[in-house]
C-alpha positions as CSV (number, residue, x, y, z in Angstrom):
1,X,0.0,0.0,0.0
2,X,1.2,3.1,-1.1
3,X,0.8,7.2,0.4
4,X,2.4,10.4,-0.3
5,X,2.5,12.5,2.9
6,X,3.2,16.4,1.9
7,X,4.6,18.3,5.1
8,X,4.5,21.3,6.4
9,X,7.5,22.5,9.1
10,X,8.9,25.2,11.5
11,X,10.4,27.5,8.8
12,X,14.5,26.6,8.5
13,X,14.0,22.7,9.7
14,X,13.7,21.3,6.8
15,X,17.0,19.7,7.0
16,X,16.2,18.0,10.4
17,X,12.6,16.9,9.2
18,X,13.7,15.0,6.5
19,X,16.8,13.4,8.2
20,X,14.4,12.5,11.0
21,X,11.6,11.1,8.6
22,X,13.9,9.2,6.6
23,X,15.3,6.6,9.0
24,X,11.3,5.9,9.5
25,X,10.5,2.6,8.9
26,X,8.1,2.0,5.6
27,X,9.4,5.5,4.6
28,X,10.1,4.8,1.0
29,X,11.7,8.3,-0.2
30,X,11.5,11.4,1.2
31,X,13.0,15.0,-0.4
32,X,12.8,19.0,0.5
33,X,10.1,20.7,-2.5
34,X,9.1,24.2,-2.6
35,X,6.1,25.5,-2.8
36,X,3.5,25.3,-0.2
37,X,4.7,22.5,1.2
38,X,8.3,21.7,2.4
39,X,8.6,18.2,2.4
40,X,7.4,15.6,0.5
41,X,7.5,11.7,1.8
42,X,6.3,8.1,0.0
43,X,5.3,5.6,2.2
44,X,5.2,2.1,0.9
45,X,4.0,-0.8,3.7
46,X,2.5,-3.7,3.3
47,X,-0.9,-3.3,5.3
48,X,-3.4,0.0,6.2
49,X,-2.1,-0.7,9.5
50,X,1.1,0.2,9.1
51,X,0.4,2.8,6.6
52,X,-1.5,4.6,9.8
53,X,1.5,3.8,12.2
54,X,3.6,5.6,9.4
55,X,1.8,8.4,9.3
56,X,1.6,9.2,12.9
57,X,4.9,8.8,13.0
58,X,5.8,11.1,10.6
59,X,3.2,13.9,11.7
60,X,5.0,13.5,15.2
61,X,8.7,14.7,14.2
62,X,9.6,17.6,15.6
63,X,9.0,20.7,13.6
64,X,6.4,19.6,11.5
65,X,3.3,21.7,11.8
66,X,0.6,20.1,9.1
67,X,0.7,17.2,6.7
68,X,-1.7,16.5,4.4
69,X,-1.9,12.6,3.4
70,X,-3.1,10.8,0.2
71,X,-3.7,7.5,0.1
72,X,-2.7,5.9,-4.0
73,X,-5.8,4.0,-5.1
74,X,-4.6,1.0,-7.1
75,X,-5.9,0.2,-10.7
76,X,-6.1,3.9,-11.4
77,X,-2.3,4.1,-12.9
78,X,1.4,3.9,-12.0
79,X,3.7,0.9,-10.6
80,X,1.3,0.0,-7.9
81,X,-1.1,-1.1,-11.1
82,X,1.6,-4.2,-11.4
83,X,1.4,-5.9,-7.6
């Protein structure tokens, strides 16, 4: 199962966020964007269950003020249309 978080953080954090989120486990990728958002992080696990333990993971790092979270729906494109 497959999400993309997009996060929002303290202003000059960035750096910390994403070396904190990436050592998360089921964290697939995770890079600095611009824009609205300031980070942007794939989660790939192989339940809902630990898609959710994921997630509140990730909304608890330090710094991070807002995420917004959406869920891939399979058979509607990309790789995940293969598994």
């Amino acid at each position: 199962m497959i999400a993309y978080i997009l996060i929002t953080c303290v202003p000059g954090n960035e750096k910390e966020v994403i070396a904190k989120t990436k050592d998360l486990q089921d964290v697939a990728e995770v890079n600095g964007i611009m824009g609205k958002y300031d980070v942007f992080v794939k989660i790939d696990a192989k339940d809902p269950t630990r898609v959710d333990t994921a997630i509140s993971k990730v909304r608890n790092v330090a710094h991070v003020t807002s995420t917004v979270t959406m869920p891939a729906i399979y058979g509607q494109g990309g790789t995940i249309d293969d598994e």
